[in-house]
N, C-alpha and C positions, 0 to 999 in steps of 0.2 A: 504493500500500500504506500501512498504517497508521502501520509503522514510518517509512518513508521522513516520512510530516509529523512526527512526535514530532520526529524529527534535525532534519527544517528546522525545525520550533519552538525546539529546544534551540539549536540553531545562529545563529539570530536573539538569542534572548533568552539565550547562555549566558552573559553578562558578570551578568546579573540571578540568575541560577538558579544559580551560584556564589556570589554574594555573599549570596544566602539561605541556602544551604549552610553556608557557613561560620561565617554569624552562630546559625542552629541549633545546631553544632557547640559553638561557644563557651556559645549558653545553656543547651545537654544537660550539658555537665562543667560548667559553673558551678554549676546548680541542685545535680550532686550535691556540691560543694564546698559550697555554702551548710547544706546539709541533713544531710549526712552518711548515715546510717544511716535514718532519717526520709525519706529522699528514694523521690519514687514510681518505682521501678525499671523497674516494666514500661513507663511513659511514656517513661522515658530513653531506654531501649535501642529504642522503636520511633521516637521523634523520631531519636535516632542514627542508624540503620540506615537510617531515610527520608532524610536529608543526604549521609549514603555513595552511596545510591543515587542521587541528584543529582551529584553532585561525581564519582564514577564513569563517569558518563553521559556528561558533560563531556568529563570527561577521556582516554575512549575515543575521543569523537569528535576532540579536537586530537591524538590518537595519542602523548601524552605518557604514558610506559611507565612513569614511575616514579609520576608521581601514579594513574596508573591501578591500581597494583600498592597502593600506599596504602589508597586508598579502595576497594577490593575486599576487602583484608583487613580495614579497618573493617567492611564488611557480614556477613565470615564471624563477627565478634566481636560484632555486632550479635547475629545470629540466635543464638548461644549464649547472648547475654546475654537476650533474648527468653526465649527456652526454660529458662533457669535462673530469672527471674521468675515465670515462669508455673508452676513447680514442675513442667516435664515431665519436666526430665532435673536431676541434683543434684550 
């Protein structure tokens, strides 16, 4: 099955797909600390959301419940943040 390679993927390379996560993570709030108001939002939230999703992934698979709980909540605060960029919801 499809899933089953993504997990041995993730599983091979999760020490890498982590550490791109995170450095995401750092440069999604950095840009908007650099930028403030000015900063492109709908990029943020979709580079954010995509590192959640990453680090989530991870984190489901080492069965670690609290980073799991983390980075899931990151992605439900992604998608709002998504959807308030995009001017769908206000």
């Amino acid at each position: 099955m499809a899933i089953t390679r993504i997990n041995s993927f993730v599983r091979r390379y999760m020490a890498i797909i982590e550490m791109v996560g995170v450095l995401m993570r750092i440069f999604s709030f950095s840009l908007v600390s650099w930028l403030g108001p000015a900063s492109p939002f709908m990029f943020v939230w979709m580079f954010n959301t995509a590192d959640a999703i990453m680090l989530s992934w991870c984190s489901i698979l080492k069965k670690d419940k609290a980073y799991t709980m983390l980075n899931v909540f990151w992605i439900m605060v992604g998608v709002i943040g998504i959807l308030r960029a995009g001017d769908f919801i206000h």
